[in-house]
N, C-alpha and C positions, 0 to 999 in steps of 0.2 A: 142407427148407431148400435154396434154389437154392445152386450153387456161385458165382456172385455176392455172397451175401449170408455166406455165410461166410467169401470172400476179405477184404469191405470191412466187415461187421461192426464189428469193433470201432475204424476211422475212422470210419465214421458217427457212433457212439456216442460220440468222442471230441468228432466237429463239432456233436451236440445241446448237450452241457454246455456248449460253449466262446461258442455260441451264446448259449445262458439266460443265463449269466453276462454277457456281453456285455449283453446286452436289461435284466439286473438293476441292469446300472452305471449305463446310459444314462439308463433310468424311473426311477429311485428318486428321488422328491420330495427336491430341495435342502431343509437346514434355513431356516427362517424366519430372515429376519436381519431386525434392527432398525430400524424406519423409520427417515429421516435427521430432522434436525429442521429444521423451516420456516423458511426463508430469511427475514431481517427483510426489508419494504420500507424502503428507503430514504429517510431523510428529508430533504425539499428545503433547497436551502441556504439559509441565512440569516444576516444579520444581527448582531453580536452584540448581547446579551441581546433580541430580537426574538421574539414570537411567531412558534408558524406563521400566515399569513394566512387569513381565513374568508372564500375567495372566492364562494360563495353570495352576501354583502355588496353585490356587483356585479351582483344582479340587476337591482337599480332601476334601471340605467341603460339597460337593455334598447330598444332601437327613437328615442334619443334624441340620436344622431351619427350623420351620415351616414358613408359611406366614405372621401369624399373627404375630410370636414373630420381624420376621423381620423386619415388616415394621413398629412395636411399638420402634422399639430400634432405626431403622433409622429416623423415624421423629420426635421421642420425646428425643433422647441424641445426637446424631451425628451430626443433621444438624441443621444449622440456619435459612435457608430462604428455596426460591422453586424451584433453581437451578438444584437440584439431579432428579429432573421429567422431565429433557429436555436428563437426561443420565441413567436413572434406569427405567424401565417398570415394575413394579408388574402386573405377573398377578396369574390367580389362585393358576397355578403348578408349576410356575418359576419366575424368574428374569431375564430381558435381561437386561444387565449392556453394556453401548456403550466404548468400548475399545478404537477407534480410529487407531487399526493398526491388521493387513497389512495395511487393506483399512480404509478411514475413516467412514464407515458407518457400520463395524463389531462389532460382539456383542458377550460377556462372558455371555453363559446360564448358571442358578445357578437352579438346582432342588430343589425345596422345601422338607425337611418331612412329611410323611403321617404316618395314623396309623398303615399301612401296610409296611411303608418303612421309619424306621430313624436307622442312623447311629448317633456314638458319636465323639463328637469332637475330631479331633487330634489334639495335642498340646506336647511341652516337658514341659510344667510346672505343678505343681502341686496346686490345691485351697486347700484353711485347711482344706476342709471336707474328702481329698482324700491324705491327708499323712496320716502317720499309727497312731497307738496309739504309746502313750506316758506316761509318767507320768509328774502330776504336776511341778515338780521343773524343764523342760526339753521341755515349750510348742513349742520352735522352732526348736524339735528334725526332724532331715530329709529335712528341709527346706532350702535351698542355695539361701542367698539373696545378690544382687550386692547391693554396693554404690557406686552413683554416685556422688559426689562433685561437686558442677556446677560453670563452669565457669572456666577457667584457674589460674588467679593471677599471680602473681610474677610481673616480669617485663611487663608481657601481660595486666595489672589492667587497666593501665590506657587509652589503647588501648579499650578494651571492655566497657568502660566506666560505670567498677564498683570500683573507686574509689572515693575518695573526704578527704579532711581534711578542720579542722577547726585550722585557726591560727597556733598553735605552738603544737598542739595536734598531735597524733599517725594515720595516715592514716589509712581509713575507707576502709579494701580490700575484696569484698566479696569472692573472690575464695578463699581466704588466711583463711579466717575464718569458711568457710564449709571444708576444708579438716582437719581442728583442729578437727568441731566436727565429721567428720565423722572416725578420729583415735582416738575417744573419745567412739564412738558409736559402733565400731568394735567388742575389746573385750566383751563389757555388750551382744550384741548379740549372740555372742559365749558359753557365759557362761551360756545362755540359752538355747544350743545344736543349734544352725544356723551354714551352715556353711557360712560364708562369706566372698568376694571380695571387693577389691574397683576398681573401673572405674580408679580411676587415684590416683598415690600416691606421686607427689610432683607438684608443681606449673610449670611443663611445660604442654604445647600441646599432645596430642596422635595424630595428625595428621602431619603427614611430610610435610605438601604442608603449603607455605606461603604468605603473600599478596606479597610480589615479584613474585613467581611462578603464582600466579591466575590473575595479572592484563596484562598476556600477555595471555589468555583467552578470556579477556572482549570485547562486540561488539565497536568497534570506534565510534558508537553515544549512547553514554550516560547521559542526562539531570545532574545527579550526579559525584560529583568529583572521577575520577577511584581510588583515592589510599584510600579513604574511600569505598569506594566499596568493594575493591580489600580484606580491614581490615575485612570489615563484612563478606563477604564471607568466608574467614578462622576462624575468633571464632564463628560464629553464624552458619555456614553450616558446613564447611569442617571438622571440631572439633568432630562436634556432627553426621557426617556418619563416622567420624573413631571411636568411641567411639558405637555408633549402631554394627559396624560389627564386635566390642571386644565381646560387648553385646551377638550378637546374635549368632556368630557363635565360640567362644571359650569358654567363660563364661556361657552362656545355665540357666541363672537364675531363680528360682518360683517367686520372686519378685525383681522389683529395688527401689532403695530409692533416689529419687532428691533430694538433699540438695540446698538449698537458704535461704538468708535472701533478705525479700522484702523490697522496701523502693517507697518513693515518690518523684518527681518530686524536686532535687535538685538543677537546675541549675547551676550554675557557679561551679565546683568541686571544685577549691581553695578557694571557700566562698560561700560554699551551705546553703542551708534554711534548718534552724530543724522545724519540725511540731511539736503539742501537741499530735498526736494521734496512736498509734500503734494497731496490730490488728493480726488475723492468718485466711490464709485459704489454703487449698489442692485443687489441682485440678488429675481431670482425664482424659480421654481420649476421648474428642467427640468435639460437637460445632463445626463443619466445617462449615465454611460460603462459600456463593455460588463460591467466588472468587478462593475458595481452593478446591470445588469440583469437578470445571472443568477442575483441573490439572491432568490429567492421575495415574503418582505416586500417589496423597495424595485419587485420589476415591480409585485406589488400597488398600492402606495402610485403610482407611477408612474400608473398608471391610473384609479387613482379622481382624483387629481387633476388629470389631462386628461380626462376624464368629466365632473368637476363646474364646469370652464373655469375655474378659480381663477386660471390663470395670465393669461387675459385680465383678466379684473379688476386683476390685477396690474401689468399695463405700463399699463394707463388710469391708473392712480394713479399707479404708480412714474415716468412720465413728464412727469410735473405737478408730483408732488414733487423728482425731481430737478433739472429747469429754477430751480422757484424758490428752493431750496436753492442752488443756483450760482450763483445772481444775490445773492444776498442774502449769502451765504460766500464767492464770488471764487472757491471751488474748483476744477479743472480736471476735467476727468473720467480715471479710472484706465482703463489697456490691460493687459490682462491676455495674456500673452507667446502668439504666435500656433500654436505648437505646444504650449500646456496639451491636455489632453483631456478635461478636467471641468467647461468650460463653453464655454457658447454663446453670441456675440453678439445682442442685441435688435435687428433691422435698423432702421436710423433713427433708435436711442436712443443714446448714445454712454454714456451714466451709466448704463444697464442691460444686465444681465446674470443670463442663465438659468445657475443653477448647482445640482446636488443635495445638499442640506445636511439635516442630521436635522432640525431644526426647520421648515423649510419643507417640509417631506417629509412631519411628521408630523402636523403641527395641518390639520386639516381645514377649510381654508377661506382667501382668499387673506392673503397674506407680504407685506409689503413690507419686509426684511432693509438696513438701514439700515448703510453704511458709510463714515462721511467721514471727514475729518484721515488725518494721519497720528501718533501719538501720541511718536514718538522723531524727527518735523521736527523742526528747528530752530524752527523759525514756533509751532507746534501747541505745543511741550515748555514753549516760553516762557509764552506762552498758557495752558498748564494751569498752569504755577508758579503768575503771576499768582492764581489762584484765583477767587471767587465775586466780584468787584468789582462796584460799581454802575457807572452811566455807559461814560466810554470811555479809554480806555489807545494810546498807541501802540505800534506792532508793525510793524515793516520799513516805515514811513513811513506808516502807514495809521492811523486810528482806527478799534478795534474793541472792542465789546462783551466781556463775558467770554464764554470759548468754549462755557460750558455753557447760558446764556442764547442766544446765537447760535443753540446746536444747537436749540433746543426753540422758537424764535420763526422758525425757518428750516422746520422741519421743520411747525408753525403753518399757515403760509399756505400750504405747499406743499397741505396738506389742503385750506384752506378754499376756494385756486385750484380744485382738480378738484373737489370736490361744488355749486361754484358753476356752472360750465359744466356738468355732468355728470348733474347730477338735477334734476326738476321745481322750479323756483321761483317763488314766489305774485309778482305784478305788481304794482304799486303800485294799483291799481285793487281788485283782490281784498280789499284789506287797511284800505278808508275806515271809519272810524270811523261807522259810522250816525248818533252825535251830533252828527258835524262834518266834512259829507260832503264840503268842500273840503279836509280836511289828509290827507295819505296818509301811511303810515307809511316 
């Protein structure tokens, strides 16, 4: 053994162990630790009581809007603000609309129309230029229009809080008062060859579920008291998706008709304020403000309904009826204060107004959302006191009809005006009796 190796010997032998040990800490296989558990995807927002949407639904519309028409309807009737560009992409030849499911970062493509490549709208309703001919006395021949009476009534009034009296006078109920005229407005439409339903035919709910049943639903932290919650969620939601899916999937209507009377800020309902001022306006189907675009359901519903042009259909009616309603009523047209952010003026309609409402939202096919009087005027209150009268009454110097008769013979011709200019109509020629080819009918 060199004198080397028995000087440093037993360091060497020290720096082998110290080595291994070292190599044995470093190597030695960590224990197995527990996978973590799979992150939920997140579910898009929605609605309340709203399914998720089944945007596959949106294929049919595939190659059946151009771009330009697209993106003129969405930013000049649909929306409000600039929300829709954090979840809609235009680009040349498509739309990538952000879905938010499976994953959150998924996108519904929408092909544009070319000159090369359109398709026509699917729809089950029909616009008045695409029912058949007719003849004059018979413009709403072909045509199946819902009525919808809004609002519940009866014992539900005062829960929705569309009641109020004055003193010792007849309660002011509006559910109770649109299903009068809307079994007022039935037959006159009939007899101008429509056929027609109504959404609801006495003052109960079409919805089974109650604020008992939905406030064992509700999250345990809620800022708002749960049994008013619990109240609005069954007339203002649950009401109006049973009443959607009468709509849409039994009834299958060319048009609905919302019946309301509007009114103003009454306060106290056993000793509401009368105004001096009454007025009329219609609304239709748009104005989505940002806060309602980024609900998964309402961009859906958004889109299927500028997809299937319901809202054109909409101001061709709503513009004919509100003219003749005004003429016929003296009403003035309502302004809706110019920093709202929930709706949108109709350029050149003064009486119409694109606004996002669950019912015009959900029934698949065009609204025309019905809102005159004002129900706590002074003019209007007197007027509904009066009640179901025949003939005529005076009222602030005027003769006038009862106002429920009004509403339904107003609302009458405002129809029979637009399907008369608007859809095919048989000539007096078309229509000679073969027997007695000098009488036309």
């Amino acid at each position: 053994m060199s004198h080397f190796f028995k000087q440093y010997s037993p360091v060497l032998l020290v720096g082998v162990l110290l080595g291994a040990a070292v190599t044995l800490v470093v190597f030695r296989k960590a224990p197995l630790q527990p996978a973590p558990p799979p992150v939920a995807t997140p579910l898009p927002k929605l609605s309340a009581l709203a399914a998720p949407p089944n945007w596959p639904d949106l294929e049919i519309y595939q190659n059946t809007i151009t771009r330009e028409e697209f993106e003129h309807l969405l930013t000049n009737y649909f929306t409000t603000g600039e929300a829709w560009r954090n979840l809609i992409e235009i680009r040349q030849t498509e739309a990538r609309i952000l879905t938010g499911e499976p994953a959150p970062n998924d996108v519904f493509i929408l092909r544009f129309a070319t000159a090369t490549a359109t398709s026509p709208t699917p729809r089950h309703w029909k616009s008045a230029a695409e029912l058949p001919l007719t003849p004059r006395h018979l413009p709403l021949a072909g045509l199946h229009i819902a009525i919808d009476p809004g609002h519940i009534g009866g014992e539900w009034a005062k829960m929705e809080e569309r009641w109020f009296v004055v003193g010792t006078g007849t309660p002011v109920i509006e559910g109770n008062m649109v299903l009068e005229v809307a079994q007022l407005l039935k037959p006159r439409l009939e007899a101008l060859g429509a056929t027609v339903s109504l959404v609801r035919q006495k003052n109960e709910p079409i919805t089974h579920l109650r604020p008992e049943t939905l406030m064992a639903s509700l999250p345990e932290t809620i800022s708002d008291s749960p049994q008013k919650l619990a109240e609005r969620l069954f007339y203002r939601t649950a009401e109006i998706h049973a009443r959607a899916k009468l709509v849409n999937e039994t009834l299958k209507p060319d048009l609905v008709l919302c019946l309301h009377f509007n009114a103003e800020a009454w306060g106290d309902p056993n000793n509401p304020t009368l105004i001096p001022r009454t007025h009329l306006h219609l609304l239709v189907n748009g104005g989505y403000n940002d806060d309602e675009v980024i609900l998964a359901d309402q961009r859906f519903a958004l889109l299927d309904k500028l997809l299937q042009r319901t809202q054109q259909e909409e101001i061709l009616v709503g513009s004919t009826v509100a003219r003749t309603f005004s003429e016929i009523s003296g009403l003035p047209p309502y302004q809706y204060p110019p920093e709202s952010k929930n709706v949108r003026a109709i350029p050149g309609q003064p009486f119409l107004w694109a606004r996002n409402l669950l019912a015009n939202r959900l029934y698949r096919c065009p609204v025309i959302f019905m809102e005159p009087y004002v129900m706590n005027s002074t003019l209007d209150y007197a007027r509904i006191q009066a009640g179901a009268y025949s003939g005529l009454r005076e009222f602030e110097g005027k003769m006038r009809p009862n106002i429920f008769v009004e509403y339904a013979d107003a609302l009458t011709e405002g129809l029979k005006n637009h399907y008369l200019k608007s859809r095919p109509i048989s000539s007096p020629e078309t229509l000679r009796d073969p027997a007695n080819p000098n009488e036309a009918e």
